[in-house]
Short mmCIF file of the C-alpha atoms (twelve columns), coordinates in Angstrom:
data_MODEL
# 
_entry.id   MODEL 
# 
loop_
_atom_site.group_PDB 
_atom_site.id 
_atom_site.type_symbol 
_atom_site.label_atom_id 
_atom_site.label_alt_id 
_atom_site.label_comp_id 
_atom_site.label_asym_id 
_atom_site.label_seq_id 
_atom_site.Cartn_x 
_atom_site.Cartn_y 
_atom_site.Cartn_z 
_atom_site.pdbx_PDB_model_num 
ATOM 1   C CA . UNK A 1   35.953 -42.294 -52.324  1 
ATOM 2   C CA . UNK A 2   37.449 -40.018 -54.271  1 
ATOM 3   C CA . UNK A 3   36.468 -35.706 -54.697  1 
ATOM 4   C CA . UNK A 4   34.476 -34.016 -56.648  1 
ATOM 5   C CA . UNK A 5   36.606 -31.504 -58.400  1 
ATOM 6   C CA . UNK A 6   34.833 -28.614 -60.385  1 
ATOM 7   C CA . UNK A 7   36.122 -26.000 -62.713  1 
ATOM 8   C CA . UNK A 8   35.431 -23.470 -59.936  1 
ATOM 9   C CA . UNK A 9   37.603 -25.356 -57.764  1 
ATOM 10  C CA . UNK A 10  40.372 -24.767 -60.266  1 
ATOM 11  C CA . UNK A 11  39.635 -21.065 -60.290  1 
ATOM 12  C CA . UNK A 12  37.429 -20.687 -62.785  1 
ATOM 13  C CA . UNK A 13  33.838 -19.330 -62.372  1 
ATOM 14  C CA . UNK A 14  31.585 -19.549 -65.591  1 
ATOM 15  C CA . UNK A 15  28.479 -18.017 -63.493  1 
ATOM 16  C CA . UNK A 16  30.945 -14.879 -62.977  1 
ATOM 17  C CA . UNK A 17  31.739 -14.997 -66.656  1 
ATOM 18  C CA . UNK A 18  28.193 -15.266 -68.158  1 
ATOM 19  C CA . UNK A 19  27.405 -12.398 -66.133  1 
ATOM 20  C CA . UNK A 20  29.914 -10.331 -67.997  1 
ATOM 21  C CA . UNK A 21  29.906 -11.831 -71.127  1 
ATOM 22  C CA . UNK A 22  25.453 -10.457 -70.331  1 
ATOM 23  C CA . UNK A 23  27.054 -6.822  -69.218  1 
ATOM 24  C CA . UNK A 24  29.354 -6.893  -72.910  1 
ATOM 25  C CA . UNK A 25  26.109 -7.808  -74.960  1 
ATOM 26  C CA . UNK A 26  24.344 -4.792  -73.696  1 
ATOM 27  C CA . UNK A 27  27.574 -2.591  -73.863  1 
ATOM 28  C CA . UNK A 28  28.076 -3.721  -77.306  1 
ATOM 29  C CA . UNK A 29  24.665 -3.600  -78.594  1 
ATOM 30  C CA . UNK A 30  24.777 0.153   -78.360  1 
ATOM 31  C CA . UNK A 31  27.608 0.344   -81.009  1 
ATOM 32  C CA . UNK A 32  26.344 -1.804  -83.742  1 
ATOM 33  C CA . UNK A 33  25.494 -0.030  -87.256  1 
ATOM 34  C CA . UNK A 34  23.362 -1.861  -89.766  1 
ATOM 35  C CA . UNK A 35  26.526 -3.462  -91.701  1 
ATOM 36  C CA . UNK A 36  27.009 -5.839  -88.448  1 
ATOM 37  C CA . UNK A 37  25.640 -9.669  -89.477  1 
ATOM 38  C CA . UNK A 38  25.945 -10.764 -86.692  1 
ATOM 39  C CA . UNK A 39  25.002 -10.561 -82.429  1 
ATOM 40  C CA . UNK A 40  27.515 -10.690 -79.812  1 
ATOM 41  C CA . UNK A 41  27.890 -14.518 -79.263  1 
ATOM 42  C CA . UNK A 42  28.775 -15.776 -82.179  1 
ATOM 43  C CA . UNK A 43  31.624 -18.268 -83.075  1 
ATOM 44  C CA . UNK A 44  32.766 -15.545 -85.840  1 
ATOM 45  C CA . UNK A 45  31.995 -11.920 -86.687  1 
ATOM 46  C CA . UNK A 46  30.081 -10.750 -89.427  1 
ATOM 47  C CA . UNK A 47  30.575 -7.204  -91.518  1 
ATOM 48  C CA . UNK A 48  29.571 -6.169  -94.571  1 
ATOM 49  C CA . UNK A 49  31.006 -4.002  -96.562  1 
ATOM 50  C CA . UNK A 50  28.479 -3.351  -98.879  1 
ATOM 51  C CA . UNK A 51  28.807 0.361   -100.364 1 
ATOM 52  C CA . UNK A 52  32.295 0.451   -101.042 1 
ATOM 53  C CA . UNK A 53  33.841 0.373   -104.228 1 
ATOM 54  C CA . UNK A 54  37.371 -0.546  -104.073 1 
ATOM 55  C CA . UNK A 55  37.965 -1.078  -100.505 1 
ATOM 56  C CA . UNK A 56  41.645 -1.713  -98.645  1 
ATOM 57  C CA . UNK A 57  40.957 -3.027  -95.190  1 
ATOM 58  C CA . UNK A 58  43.301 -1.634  -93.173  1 
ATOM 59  C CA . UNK A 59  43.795 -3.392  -89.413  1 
ATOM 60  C CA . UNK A 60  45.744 -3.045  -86.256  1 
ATOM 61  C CA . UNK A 61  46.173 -4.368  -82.752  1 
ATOM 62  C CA . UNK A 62  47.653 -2.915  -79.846  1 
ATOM 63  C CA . UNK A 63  47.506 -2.461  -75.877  1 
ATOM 64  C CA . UNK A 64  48.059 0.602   -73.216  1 
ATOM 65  C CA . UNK A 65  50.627 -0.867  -71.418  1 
ATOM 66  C CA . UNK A 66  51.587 -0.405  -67.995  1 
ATOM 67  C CA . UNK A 67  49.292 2.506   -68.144  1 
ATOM 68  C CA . UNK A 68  46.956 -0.758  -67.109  1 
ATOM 69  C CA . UNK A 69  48.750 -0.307  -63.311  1 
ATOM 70  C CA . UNK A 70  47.495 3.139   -62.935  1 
ATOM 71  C CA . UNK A 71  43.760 1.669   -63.210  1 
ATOM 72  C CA . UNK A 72  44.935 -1.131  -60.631  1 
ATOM 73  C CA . UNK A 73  46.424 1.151   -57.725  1 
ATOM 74  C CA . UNK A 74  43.528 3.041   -58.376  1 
ATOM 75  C CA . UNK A 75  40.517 1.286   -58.671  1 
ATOM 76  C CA . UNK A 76  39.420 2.992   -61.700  1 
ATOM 77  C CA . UNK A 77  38.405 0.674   -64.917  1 
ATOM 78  C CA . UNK A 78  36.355 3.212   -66.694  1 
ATOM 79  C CA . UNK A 79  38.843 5.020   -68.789  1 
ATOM 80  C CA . UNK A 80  41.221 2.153   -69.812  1 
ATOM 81  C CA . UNK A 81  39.019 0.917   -72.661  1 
ATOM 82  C CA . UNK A 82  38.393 4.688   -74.202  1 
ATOM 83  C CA . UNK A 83  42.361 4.900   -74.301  1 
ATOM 84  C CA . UNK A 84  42.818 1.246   -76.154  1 
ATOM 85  C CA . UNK A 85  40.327 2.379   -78.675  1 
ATOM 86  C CA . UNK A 86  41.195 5.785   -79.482  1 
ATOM 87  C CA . UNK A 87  44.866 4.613   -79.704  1 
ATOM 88  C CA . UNK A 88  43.990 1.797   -82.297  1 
ATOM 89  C CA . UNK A 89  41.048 4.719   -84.101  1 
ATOM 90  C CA . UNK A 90  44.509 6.451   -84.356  1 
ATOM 91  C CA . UNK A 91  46.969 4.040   -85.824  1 
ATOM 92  C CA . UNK A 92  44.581 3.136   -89.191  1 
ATOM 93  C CA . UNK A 93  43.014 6.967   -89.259  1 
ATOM 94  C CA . UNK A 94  46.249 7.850   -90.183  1 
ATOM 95  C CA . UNK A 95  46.323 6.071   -93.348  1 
ATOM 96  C CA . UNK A 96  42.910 7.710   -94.404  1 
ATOM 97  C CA . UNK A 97  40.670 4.622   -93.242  1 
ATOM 98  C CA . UNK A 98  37.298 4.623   -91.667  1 
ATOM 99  C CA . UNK A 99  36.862 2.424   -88.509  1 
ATOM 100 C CA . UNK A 100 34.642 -0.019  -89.137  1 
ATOM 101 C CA . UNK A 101 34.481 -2.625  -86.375  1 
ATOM 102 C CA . UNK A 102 36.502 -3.766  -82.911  1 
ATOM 103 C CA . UNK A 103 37.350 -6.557  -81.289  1 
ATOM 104 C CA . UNK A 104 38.736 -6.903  -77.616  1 
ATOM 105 C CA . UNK A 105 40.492 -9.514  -75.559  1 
ATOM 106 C CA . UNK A 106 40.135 -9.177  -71.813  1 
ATOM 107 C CA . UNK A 107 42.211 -11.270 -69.529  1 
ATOM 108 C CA . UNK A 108 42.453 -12.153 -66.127  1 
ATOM 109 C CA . UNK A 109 43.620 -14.637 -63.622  1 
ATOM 110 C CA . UNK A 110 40.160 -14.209 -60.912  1 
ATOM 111 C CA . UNK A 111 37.114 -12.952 -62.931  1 
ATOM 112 C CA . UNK A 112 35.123 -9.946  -61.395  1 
ATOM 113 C CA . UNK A 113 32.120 -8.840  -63.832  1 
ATOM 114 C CA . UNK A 114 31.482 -5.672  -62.159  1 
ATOM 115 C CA . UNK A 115 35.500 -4.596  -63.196  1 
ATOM 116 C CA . UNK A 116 35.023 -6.169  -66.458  1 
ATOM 117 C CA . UNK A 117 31.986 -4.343  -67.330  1 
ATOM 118 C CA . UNK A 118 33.641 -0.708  -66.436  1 
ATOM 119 C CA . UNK A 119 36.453 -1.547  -68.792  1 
ATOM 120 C CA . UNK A 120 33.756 -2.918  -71.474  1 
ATOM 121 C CA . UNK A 121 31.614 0.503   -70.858  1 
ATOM 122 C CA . UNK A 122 35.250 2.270   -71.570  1 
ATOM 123 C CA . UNK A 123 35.630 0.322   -74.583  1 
ATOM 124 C CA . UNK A 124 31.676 0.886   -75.945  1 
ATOM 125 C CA . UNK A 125 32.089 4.733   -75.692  1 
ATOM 126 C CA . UNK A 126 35.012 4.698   -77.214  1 
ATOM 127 C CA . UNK A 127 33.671 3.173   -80.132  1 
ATOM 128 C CA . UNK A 128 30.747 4.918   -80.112  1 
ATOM 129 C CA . UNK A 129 32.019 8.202   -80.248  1 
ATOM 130 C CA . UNK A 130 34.442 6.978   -83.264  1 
ATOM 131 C CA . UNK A 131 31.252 5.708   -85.094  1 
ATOM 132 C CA . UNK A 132 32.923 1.892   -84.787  1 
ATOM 133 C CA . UNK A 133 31.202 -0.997  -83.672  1 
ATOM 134 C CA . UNK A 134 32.087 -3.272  -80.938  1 
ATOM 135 C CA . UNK A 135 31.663 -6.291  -83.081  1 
ATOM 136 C CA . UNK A 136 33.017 -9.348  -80.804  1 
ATOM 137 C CA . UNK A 137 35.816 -10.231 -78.476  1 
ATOM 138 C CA . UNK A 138 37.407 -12.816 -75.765  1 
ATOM 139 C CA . UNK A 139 36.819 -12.824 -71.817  1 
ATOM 140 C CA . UNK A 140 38.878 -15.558 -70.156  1 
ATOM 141 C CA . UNK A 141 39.988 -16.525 -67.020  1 
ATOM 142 C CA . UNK A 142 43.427 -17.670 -66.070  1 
ATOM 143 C CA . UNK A 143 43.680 -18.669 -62.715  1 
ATOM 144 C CA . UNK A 144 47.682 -18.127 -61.827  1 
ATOM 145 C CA . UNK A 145 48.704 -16.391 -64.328  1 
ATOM 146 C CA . UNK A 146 47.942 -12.716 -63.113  1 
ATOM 147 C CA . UNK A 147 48.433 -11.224 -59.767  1 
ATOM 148 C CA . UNK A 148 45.328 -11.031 -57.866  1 
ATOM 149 C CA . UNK A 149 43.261 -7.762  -59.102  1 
ATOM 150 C CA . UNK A 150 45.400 -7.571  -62.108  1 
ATOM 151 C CA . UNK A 151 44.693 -8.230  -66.060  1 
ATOM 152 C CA . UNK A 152 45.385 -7.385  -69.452  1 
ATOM 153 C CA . UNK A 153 43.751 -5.519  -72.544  1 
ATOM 154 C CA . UNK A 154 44.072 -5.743  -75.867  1 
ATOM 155 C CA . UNK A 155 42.036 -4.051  -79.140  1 
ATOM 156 C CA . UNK A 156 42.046 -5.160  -82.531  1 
ATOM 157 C CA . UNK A 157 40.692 -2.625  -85.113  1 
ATOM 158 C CA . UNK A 158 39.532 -3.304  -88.954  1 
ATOM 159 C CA . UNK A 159 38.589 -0.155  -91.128  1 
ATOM 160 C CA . UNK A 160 38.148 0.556   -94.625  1 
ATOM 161 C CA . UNK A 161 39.460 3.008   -97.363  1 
ATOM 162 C CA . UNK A 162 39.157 3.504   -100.754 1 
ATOM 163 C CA . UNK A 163 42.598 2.037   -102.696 1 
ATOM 164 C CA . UNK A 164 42.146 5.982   -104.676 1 
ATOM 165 C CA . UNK A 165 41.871 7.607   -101.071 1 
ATOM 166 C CA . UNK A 166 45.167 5.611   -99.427  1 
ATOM 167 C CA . UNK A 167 47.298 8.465   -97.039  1 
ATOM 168 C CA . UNK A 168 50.652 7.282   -97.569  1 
ATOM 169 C CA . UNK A 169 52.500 9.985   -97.284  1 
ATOM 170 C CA . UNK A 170 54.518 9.787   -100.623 1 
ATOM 171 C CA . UNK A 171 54.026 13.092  -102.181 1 
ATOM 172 C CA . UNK A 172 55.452 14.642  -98.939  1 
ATOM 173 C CA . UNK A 173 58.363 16.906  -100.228 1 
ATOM 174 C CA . UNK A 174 60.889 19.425  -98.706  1 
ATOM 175 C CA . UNK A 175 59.159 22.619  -97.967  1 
ATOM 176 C CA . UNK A 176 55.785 21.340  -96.358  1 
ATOM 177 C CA . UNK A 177 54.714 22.380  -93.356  1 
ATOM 178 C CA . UNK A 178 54.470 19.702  -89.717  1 
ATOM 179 C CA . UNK A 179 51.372 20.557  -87.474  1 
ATOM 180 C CA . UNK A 180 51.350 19.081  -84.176  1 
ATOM 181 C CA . UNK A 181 47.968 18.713  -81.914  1 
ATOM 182 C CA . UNK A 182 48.077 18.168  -78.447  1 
ATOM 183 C CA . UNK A 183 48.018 15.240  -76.564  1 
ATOM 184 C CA . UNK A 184 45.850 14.736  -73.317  1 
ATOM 185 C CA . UNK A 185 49.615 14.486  -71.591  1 
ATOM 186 C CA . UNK A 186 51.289 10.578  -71.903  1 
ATOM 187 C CA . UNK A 187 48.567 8.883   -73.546  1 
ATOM 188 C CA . UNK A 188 49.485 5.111   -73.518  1 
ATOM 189 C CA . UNK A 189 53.318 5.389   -73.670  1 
ATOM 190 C CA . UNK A 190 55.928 5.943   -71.426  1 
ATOM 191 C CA . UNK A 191 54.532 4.519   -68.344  1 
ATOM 192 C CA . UNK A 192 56.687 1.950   -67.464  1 
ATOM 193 C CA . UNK A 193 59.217 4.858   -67.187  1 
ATOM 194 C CA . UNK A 194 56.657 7.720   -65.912  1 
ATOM 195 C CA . UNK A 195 55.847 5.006   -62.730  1 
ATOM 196 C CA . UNK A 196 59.593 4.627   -61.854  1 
ATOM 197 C CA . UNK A 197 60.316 8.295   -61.529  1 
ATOM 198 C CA . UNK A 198 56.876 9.261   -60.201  1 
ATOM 199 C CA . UNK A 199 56.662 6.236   -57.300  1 
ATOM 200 C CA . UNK A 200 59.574 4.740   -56.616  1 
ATOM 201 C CA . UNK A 201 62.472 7.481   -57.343  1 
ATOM 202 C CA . UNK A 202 60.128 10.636  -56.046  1 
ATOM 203 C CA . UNK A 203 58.246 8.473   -53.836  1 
ATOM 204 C CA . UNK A 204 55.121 9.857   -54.666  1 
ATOM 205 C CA . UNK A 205 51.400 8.158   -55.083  1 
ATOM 206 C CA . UNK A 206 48.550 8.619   -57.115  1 
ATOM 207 C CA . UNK A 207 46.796 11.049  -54.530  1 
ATOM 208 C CA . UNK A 208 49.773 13.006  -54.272  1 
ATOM 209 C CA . UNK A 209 49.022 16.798  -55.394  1 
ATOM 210 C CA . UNK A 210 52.186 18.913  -56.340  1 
ATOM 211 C CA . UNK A 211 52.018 22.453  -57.447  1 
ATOM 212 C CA . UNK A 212 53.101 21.854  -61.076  1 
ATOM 213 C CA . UNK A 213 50.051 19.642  -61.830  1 
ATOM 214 C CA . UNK A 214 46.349 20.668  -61.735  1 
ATOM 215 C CA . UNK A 215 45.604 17.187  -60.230  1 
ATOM 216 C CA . UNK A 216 46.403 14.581  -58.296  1 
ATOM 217 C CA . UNK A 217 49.906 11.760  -60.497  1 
ATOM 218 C CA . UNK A 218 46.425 9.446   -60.752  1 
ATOM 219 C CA . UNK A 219 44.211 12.014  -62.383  1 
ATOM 220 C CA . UNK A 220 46.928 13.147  -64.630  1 
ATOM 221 C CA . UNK A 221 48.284 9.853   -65.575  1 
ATOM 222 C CA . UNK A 222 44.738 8.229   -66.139  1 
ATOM 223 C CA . UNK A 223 43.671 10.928  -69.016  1 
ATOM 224 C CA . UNK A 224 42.155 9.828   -71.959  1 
ATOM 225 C CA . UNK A 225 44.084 9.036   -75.079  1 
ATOM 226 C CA . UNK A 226 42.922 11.241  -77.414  1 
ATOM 227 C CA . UNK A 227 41.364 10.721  -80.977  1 
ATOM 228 C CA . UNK A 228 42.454 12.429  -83.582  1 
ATOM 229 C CA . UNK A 229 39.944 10.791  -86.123  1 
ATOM 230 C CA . UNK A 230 37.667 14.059  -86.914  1 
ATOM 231 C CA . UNK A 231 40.700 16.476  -87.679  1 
ATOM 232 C CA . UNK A 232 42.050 13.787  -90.129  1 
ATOM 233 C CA . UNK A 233 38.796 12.512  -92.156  1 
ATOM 234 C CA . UNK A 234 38.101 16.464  -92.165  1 
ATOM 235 C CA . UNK A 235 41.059 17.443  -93.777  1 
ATOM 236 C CA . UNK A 236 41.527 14.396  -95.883  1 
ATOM 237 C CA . UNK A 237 38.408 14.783  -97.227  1 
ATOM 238 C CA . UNK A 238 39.529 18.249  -98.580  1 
ATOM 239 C CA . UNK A 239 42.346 16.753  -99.998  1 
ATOM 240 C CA . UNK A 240 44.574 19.200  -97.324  1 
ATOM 241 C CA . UNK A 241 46.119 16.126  -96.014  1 
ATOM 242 C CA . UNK A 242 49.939 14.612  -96.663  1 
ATOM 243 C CA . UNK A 243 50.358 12.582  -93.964  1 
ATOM 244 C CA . UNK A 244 49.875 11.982  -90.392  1 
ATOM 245 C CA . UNK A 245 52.265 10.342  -87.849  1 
ATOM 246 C CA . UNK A 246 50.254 8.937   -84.452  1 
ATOM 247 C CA . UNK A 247 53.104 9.630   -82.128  1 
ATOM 248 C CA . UNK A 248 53.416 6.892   -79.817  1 
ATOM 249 C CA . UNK A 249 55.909 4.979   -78.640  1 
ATOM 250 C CA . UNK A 250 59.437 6.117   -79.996  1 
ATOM 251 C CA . UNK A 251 57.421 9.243   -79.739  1 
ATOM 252 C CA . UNK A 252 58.379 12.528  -82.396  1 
ATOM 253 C CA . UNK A 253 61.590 10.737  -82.852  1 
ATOM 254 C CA . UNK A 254 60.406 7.413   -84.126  1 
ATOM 255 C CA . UNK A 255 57.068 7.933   -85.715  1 
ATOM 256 C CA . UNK A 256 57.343 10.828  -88.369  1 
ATOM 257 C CA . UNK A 257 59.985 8.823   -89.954  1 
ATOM 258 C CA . UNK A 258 57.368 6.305   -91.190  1 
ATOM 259 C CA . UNK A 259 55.543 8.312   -93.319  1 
ATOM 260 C CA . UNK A 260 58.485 10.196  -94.849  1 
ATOM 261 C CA . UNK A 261 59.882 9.356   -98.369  1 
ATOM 262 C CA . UNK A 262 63.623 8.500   -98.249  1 
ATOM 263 C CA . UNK A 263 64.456 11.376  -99.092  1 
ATOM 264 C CA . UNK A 264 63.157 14.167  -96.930  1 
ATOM 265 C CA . UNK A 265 64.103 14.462  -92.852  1 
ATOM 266 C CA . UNK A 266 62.247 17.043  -90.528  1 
ATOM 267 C CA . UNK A 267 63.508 20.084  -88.307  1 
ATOM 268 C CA . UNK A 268 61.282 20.634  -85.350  1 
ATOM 269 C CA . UNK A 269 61.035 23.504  -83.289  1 
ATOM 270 C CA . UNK A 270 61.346 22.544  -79.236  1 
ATOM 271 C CA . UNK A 271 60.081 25.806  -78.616  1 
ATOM 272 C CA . UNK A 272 56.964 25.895  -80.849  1 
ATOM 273 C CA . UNK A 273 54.092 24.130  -78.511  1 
ATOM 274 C CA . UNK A 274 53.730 25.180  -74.804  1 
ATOM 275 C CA . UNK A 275 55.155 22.427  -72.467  1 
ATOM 276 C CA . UNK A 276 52.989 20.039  -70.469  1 
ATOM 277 C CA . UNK A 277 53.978 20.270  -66.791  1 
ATOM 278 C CA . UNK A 278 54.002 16.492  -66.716  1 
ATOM 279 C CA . UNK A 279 56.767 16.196  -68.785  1 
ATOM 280 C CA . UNK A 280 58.877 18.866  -67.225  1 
ATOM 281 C CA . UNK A 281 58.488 17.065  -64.437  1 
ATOM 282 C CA . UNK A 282 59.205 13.820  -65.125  1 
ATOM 283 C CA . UNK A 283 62.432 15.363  -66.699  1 
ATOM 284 C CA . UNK A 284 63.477 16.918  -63.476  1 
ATOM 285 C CA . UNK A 285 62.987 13.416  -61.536  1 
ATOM 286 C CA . UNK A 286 64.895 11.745  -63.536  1 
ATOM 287 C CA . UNK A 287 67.510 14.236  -65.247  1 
ATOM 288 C CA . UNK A 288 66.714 11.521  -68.428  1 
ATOM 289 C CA . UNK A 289 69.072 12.124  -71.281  1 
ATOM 290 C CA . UNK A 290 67.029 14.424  -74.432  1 
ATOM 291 C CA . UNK A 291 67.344 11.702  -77.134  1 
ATOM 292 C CA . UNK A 292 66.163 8.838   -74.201  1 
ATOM 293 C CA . UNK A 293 63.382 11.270  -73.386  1 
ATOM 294 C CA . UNK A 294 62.344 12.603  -76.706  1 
ATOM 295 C CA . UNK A 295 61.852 8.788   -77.676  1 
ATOM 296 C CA . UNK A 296 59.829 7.686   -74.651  1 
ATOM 297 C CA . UNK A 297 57.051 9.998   -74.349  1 
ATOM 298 C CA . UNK A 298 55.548 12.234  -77.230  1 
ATOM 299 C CA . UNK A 299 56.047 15.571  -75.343  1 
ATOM 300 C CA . UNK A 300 52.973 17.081  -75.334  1 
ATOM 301 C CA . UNK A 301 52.296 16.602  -79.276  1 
ATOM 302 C CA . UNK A 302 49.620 13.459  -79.873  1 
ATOM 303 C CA . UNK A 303 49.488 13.469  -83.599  1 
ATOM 304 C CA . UNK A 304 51.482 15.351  -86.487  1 
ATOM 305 C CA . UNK A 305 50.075 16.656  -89.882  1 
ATOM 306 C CA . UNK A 306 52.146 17.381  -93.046  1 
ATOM 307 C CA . UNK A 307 50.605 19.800  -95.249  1 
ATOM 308 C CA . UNK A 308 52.162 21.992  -98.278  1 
ATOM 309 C CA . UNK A 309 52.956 25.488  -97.128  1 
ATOM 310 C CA . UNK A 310 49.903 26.850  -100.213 1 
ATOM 311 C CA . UNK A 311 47.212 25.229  -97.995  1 
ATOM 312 C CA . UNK A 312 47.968 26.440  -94.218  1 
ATOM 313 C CA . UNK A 313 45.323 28.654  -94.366  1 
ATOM 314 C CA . UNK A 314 42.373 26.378  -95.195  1 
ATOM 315 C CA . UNK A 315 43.666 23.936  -92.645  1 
ATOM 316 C CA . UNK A 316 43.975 26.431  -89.965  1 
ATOM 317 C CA . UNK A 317 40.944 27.694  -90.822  1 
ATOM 318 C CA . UNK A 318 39.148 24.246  -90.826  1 
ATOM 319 C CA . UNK A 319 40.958 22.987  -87.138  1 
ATOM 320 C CA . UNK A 320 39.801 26.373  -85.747  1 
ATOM 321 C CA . UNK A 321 36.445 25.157  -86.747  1 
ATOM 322 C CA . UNK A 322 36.752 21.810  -84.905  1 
ATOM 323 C CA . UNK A 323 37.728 23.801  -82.350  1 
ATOM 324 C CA . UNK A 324 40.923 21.400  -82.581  1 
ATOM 325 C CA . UNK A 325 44.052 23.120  -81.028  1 
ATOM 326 C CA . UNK A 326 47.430 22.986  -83.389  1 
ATOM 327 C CA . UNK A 327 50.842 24.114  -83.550  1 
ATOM 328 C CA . UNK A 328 52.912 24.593  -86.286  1 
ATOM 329 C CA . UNK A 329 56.139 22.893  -85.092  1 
ATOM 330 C CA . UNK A 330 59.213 22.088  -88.090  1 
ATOM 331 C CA . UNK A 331 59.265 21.258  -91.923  1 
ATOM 332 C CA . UNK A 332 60.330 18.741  -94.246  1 
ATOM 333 C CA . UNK A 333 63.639 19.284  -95.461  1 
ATOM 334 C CA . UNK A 334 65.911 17.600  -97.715  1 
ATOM 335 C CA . UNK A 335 67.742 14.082  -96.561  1 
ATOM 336 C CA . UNK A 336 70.837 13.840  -98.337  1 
ATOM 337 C CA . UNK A 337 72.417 11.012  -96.927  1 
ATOM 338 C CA . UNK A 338 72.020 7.645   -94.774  1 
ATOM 339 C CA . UNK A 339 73.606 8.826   -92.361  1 
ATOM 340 C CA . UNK A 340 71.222 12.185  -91.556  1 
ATOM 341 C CA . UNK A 341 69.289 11.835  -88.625  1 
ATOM 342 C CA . UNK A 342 65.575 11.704  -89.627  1 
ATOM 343 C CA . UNK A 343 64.456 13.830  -87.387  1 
ATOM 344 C CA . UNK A 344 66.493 16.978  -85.936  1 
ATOM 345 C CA . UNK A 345 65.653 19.057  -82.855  1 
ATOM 346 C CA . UNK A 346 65.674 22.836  -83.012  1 
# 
């Protein structure tokens, strides 16, 4: 006579999975805004976009990396979510779009709803506080293909803008001014790097406490990545705005380059922003060569404005207002060749 085999037997538990898929209904439910057609549940999302008269959607996707280890050895779910949302509020707010709506895809080999739901509660404030809605997303269960306690995240943003209101950058020109805001320390990026000289070359854990940090390595490394979407729609709104660079990874180094016109380069002042003691001290570890370093982690500087000279003092004015902190840190300055380095170090 041969055995019953279930799907449990094979590892996966639907009764554990409808009782998260329950916790992300009334997670999600708290985000939606009257354009949402549809419930959580549904084969497809709905949005309408009703309102808008010449609208470019503008979309991205992204993770937080191996920052996901830090919530493993730690046991702490409820930030991870906040950080993949703010990070993909970041990457479209940057070319002048609103966020309209999010999707996530949660993954993991054993299925516990009570982690799942402190993620999802991550991922609903996040939203919420970025005036997006959590529209849909995917839960599933691999069995095997995860270590145990272990799983992956991944957002998916859509948001709007007006074709007229596009930040592209283009009318950047030598002369204008680069702000940098602060970061909340690494953010998403870097950690793969941050873990080795941290844990395994210092031999340190995420209770240690050292001197130069106001925390314990988990406390620091788990703060939130930070939105920058209410110092850019303010200031785009005013027309104050050139273009902003989300400095992730490839950090300064990599990401102003992508809104600059082939022409221009930028000289940045080292010495302009105070220093986060995290990244002194990751330096120190690992004696990591400047360009390796300056391209791994965004040194204390989360987002970067460009702004002509005429107009720094309505845009100070307005950030002090936000209470948003800023540093002016380079310019734009002429590119005239191939060969000049995009962006040069002071």
């Amino acid at each position: 006579m041969s055995t019953k085999t279930t799907y449990r037997d094979a590892g996966v538990d639907i009764d554990e999975a409808d009782r998260a898929v329950g916790w992300i209904k009334r997670c999600a439910a708290k985000t939606l805004t009257p354009s949402v057609l549809t419930s959580i549940g549904s084969f497809g999302a709905g949005f309408s976009l009703k309102g808008w008269r010449d609208p470019v959607l503008i979309s991205s996707a992204d993770g937080v990396g191996t920052k996901l280890k830090i919530a493993f050895v730690t046991g702490r779910h409820d930030t991870i979510g906040e950080d993949l949302v703010n990070h993909c509020v970041n990457d479209i707010a940057v070319q002048g779009a609103t966020p309209l709506f999010f999707l996530d895809y949660f993954s993991v080999g054993k299925l516990d709803a009570a982690v799942c739901a402190k993620v999802v509660e991550g991922i609903a404030r996040g939203c919420k506080r970025n005036d997006c809605a959590l529209i849909g997303g995917e839960t599933a269960e691999m069995p095997g293909l995860y270590a145990p306690g272990e799983y992956d995240l991944a957002g998916f943003i859509v948001g709007a803008v007006e074709r007229n209101r596009l930040l592209t950058g283009a009318d950047i020109k030598p002369g204008d001014l680069l702000l940098g805001l602060p970061s909340h320390g690494l953010h998403t990026n870097g950690y793969s790097l941050a873990r080795k000289l941290l844990f395994d070359t210092a031999g340190h854990t995420p209770d240690t406490r050292l001197p130069e940090l106001a925390r314990t390595i988990g406390d620091e490394l788990l703060k939130i990545h930070k939105s920058y979407l209410k110092p850019i729609r303010a200031l785009h709104k005013e027309k104050l705005l050139k273009g902003a660079a989300h400095i992730t990874g490839g950090g300064l180094t990599d990401n102003i380059p992508r809104i600059l016109p082939s022409t221009c380069a930028v000289e940045i002042d080292l010495n302009s922003w105070p220093r986060q003691p995290i990244f002194d001290l990751l330096q120190k570890i690992g004696r990591t060569p400047n360009d390796d370093f300056r391209r791994t982690f965004n040194l204390g500087i989360g987002m970067v404005f460009v702004i002509s000279p005429n107009k720094i003092g309505s845009v100070s004015q307005m950030l002090r207002e936000l209470r948003e902190p800023f540093h002016q840190i380079g310019h734009v300055v002429s590119r005239k060749s191939s060969r000049q380095r995009r962006v040069s170090y002071l």
